[in-house]
C-alpha positions as CSV (number, residue, x, y, z in Angstrom):
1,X,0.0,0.0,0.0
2,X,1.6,3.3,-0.9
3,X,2.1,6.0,1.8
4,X,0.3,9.6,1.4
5,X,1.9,12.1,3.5
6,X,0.7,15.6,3.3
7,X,4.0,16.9,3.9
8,X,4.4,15.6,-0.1
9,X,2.2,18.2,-1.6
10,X,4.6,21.2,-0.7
11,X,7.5,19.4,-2.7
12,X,8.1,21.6,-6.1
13,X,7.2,18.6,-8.4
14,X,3.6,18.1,-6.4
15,X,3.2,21.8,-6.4
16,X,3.5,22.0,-10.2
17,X,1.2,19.0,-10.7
18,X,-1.3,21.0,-8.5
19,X,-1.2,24.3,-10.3
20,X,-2.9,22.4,-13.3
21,X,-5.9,23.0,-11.5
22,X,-6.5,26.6,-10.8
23,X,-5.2,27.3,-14.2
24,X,-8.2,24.5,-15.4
25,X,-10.5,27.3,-13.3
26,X,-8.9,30.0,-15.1
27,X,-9.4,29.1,-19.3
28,X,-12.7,28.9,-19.7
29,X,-12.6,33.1,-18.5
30,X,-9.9,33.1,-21.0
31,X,-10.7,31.3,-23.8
32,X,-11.9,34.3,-26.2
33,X,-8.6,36.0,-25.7
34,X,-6.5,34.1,-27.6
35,X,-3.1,35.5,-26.2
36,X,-4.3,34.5,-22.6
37,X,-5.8,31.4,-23.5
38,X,-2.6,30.7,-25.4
39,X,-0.5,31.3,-22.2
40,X,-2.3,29.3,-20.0
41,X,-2.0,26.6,-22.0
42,X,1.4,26.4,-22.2
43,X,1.9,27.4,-18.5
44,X,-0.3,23.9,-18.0
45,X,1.8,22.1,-20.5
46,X,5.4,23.5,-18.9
47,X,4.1,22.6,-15.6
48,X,3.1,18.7,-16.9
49,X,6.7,18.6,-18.6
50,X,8.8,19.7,-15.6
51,X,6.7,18.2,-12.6
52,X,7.6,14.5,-13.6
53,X,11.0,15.9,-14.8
54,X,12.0,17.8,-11.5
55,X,10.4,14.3,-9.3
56,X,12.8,12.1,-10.9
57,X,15.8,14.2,-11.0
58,X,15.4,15.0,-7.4
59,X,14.1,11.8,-5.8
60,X,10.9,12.9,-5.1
61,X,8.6,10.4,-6.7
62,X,5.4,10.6,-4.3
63,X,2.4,8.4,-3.9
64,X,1.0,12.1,-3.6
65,X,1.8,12.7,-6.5
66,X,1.3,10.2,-8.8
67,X,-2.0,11.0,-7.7
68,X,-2.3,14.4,-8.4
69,X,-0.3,14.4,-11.4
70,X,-3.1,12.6,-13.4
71,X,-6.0,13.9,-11.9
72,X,-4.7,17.7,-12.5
73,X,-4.0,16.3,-15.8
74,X,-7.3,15.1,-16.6
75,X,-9.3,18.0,-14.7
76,X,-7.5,20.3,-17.0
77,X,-7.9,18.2,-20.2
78,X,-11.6,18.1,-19.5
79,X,-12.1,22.1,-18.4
80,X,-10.3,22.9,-22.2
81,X,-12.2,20.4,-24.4
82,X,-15.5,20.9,-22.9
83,X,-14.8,24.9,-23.3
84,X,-13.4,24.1,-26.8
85,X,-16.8,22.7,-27.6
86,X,-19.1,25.2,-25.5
87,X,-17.9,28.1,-27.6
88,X,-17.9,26.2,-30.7
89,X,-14.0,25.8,-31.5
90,X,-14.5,22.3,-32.0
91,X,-16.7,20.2,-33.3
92,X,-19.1,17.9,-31.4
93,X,-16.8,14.8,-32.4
94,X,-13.4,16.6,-31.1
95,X,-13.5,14.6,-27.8
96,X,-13.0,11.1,-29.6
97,X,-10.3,12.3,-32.0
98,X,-8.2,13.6,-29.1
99,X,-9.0,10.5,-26.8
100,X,-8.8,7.9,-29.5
101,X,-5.5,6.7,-27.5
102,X,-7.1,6.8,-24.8
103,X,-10.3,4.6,-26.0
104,X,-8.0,2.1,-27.2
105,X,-6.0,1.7,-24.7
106,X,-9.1,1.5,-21.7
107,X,-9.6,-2.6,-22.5
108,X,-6.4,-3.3,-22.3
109,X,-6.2,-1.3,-18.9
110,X,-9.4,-3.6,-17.7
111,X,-7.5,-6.3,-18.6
112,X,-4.4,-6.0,-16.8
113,X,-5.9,-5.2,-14.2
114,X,-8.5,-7.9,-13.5
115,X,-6.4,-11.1,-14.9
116,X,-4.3,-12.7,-12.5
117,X,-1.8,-13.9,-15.3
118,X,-0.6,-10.4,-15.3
119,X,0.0,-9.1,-11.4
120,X,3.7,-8.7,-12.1
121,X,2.7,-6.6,-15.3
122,X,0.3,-4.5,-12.9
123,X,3.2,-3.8,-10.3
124,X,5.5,-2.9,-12.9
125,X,3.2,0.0,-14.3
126,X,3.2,1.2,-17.7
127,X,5.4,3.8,-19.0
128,X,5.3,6.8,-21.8
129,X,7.0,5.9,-25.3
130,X,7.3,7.8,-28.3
131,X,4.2,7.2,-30.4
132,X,2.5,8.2,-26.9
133,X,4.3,11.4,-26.5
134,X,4.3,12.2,-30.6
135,X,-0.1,11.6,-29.7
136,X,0.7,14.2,-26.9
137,X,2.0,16.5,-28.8
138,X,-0.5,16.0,-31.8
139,X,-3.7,16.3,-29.3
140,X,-1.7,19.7,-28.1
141,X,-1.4,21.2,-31.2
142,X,-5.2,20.3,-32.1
143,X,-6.0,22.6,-29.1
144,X,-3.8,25.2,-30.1
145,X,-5.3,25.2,-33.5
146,X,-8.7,25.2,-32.1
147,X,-7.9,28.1,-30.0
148,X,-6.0,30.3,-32.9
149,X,-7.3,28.8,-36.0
150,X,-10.6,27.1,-35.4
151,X,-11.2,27.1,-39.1
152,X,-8.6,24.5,-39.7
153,X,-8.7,22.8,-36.7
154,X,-10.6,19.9,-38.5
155,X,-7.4,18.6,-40.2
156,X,-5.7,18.7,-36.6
157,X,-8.5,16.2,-35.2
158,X,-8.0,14.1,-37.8
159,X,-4.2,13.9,-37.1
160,X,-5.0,14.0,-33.7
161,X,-7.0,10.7,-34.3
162,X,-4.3,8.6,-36.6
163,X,-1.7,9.4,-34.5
164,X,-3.6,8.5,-31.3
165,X,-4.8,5.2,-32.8
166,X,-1.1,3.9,-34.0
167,X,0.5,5.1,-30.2
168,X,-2.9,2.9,-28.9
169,X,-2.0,0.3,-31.0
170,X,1.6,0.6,-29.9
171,X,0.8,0.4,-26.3
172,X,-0.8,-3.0,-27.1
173,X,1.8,-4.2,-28.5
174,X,4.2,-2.9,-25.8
175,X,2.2,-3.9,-23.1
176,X,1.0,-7.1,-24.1
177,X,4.7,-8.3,-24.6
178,X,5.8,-7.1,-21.6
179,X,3.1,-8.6,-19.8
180,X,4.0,-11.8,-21.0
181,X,7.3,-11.5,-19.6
182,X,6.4,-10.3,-16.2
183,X,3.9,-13.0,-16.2
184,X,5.9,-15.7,-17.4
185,X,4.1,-16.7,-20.6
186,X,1.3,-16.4,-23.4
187,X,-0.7,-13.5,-22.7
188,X,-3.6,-16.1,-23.5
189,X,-6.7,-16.8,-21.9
190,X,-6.3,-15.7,-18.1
């Protein structure tokens, strides 16, 4: 069971994490001023790079805050795509282009978690690779082009939505192989 100590959420790297969410408060007051808008998004996506950045280079992976981490993440995510839509910057079928990664990769979530085949795979956890950080930065620039260019912003969903699906398909393959490593054989059956 991992420890949560309050004490953790004044480290820098749990701080940064946490100022994901009052900037989540901020954007949809921002949204129709593109400069703002623009500069809270990439105060968000600074804080996202250098939280997990400044944790590992200091020693000060948390259970905090690999809590906090992904539900500032998410609560941000949400607050701009929901605002995105709202004020008409993106179409109604935005939120499954940007999550298509994340559609894909919910099953396979499910089941690593419930097979027993797999508890070393769980304990290990699952890390970023490049096809997921090249989506990142894809599903990014869809919301910057939503934000500044809203006309064209259709092309950058669709982008969005390919390059999701091949890092979805590439944590499959990643995960399921690595899974059967952990777990000592086929990933097969249960």
């Amino acid at each position: 069971m991992p420890q949560y100590r309050l004490a953790d959420l004044g480290l820098l790297p749990n701080v940064l994490s946490a100022l994901r969410l009052p900037l989540a408060a901020v954007f949809p007051f921002v949204v129709d001023d593109v400069r703002a808008a623009l500069a809270v998004l990439f105060a968000a996506a600074l804080t996202d790079v250098l939280d997990g950045w400044l944790a590992r280079r200091r020693g000060q992976l948390t259970a905090v805050g690999a809590v906090v981490d992904p539900i500032a993440d998410k609560v941000f995510a949400v607050t701009v795509v929901v605002t995105l839509l709202y004020t008409r910057r993106m179409p109604a079928w935005a939120p499954l282009a940007l999550l298509s990664r994340e559609i894909l990769e919910a099953p396979l979530l499910a089941w690593v978690l419930v097979s027993p085949r797999f508890r070393g795979a769980r304990r290990a956890g699952a890390r970023a690779n490049v096809p997921g950080k090249l989506a990142t930065c894809v599903q990014f620039v869809a919301v910057v082009t939503a934000i500044t260019a809203p006309h064209l912003v259709e092309g950058a969903l669709v982008a969005s939505a390919c390059v999701g699906t091949l890092a979805g398909a590439s944590y499959w393959t990643r995960e399921i192989e690595r899974a059967r490593r952990l777990a000592g054989g086929s990933p097969r059956g249960t």
